[in-house]
C-alpha positions as a printed Julia matrix, in Angstrom:
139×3 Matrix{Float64}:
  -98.97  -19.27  174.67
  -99.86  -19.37  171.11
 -102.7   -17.34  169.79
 -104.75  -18.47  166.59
 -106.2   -15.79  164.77
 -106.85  -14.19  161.58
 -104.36  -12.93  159.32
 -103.81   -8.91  159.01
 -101.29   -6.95  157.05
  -99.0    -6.55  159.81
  -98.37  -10.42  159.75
  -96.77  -10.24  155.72
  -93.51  -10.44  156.36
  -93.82  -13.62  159.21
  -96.26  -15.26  157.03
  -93.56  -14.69  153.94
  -90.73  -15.6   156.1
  -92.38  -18.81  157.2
  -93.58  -19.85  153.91
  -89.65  -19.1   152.33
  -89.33  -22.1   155.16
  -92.03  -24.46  154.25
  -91.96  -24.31  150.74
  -88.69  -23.21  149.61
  -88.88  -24.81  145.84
  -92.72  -22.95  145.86
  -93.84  -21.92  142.12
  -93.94  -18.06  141.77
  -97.52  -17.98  141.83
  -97.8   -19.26  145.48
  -95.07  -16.29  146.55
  -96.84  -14.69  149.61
  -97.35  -11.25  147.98
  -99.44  -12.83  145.09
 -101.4   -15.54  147.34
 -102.43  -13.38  150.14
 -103.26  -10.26  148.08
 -105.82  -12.68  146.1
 -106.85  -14.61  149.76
 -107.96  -10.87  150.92
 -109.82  -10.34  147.98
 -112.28  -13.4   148.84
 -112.94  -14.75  151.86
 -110.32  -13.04  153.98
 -111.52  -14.57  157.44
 -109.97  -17.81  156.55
 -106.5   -16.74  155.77
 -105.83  -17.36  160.02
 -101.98  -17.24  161.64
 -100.57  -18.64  164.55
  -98.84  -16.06  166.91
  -96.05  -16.51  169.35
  -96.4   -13.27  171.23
  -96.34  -10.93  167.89
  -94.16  -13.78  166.0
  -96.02  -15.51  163.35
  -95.02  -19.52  163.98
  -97.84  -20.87  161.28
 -100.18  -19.89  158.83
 -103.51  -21.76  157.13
 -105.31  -20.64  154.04
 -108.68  -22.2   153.65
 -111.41  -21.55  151.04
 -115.11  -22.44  150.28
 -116.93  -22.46  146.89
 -120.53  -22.94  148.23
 -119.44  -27.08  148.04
 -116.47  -28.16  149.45
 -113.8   -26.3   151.5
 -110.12  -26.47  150.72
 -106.87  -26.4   153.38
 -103.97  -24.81  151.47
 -100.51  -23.56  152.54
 -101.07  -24.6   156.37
  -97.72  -24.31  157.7
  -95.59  -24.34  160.91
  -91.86  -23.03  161.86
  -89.65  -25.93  162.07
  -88.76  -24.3   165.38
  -92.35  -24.85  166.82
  -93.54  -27.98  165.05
  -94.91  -30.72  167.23
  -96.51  -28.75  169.67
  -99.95  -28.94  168.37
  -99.42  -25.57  166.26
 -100.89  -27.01  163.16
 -103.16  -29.14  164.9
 -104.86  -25.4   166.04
 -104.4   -24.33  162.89
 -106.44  -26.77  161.37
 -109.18  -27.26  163.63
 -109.99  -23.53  163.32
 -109.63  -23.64  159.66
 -112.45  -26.42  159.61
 -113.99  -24.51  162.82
 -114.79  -21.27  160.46
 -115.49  -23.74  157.3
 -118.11  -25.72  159.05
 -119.83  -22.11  160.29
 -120.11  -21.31  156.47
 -122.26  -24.52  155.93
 -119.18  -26.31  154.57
 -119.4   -30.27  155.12
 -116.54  -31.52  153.36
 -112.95  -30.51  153.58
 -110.38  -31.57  150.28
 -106.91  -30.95  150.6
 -103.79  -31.74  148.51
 -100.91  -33.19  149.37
  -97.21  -33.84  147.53
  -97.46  -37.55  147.47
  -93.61  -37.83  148.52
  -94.33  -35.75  151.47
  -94.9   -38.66  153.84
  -95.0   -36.53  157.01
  -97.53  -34.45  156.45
  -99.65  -37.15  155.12
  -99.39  -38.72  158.42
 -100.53  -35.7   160.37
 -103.57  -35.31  158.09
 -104.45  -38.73  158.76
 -104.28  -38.04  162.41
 -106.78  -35.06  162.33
 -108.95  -37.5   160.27
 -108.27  -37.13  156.72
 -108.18  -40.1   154.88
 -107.01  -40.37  150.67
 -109.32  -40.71  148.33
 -108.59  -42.29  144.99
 -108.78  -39.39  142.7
 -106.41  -37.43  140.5
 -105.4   -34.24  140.6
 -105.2   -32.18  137.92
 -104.15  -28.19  137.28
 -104.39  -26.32  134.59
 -102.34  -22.78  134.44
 -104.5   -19.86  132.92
 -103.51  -16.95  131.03
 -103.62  -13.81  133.56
């Protein structure tokens, strides 16, 4: 049975391990130790993981400015995909977003990355025609 619930220190290294996984060409700024440290500076409650027993099988980052949530780095095990695991993932994401007075969720999505357009499109998602656009900053 898998458990959804949020993220504590004890879940780094499954959390890093599964992200090594999902994103293995990941810019350094996205490593785990920089982009969880940050997450439990602000808003720690929606960093959630998915548990198989005490093995982490999927993580979710979410965020909310006070106008729109954000999904970010919701990933699942190759091992335990298609069996609803994200699904969870992301219904609890928007679960605690909506409870923060959140009424829109954005996401971003590699373009090439077909699949998991296609699952956000089952959970409801639909694109939008916008661009995205980063900018690094000096830190």
């Amino acid at each position: 049975m898998v458990l959804i619930t949020t993220y504590n220190s004890e879940h780094f290294s499954g959390v890093e391990a599964l992200w090594a996984e999902a994103f293995p060409n990941d810019a350094p700024w996205n490593a785990a130790a920089v982009s969880i440290a940050e997450k439990l500076r602000f808003q720690p409650d929606l960093m959630v993981v998915a548990l198989d027993g005490n093995h982490v099988i999927g993580s979710v980052m979410a965020g909310y400015e006070g106008h729109r949530g954000w999904i970010s780095r919701i990933a699942v095990l190759s091992s335990h995909r298609n069996r609803g695991v994200g699904r969870d993932l992301l219904v609890e994401a928007e679960r605690r977003l909506a409870a923060l007075g959140c009424a829109k969720v954005n996401l971003q999505v590699v373009e090439s990355n077909s699949d998991t357009v296609q699952f956000y499109e089952r959970s409801g998602y639909r694109i939008e025609p916008r661009i995205s656009m980063s900018k690094l900053l000096p830190i």
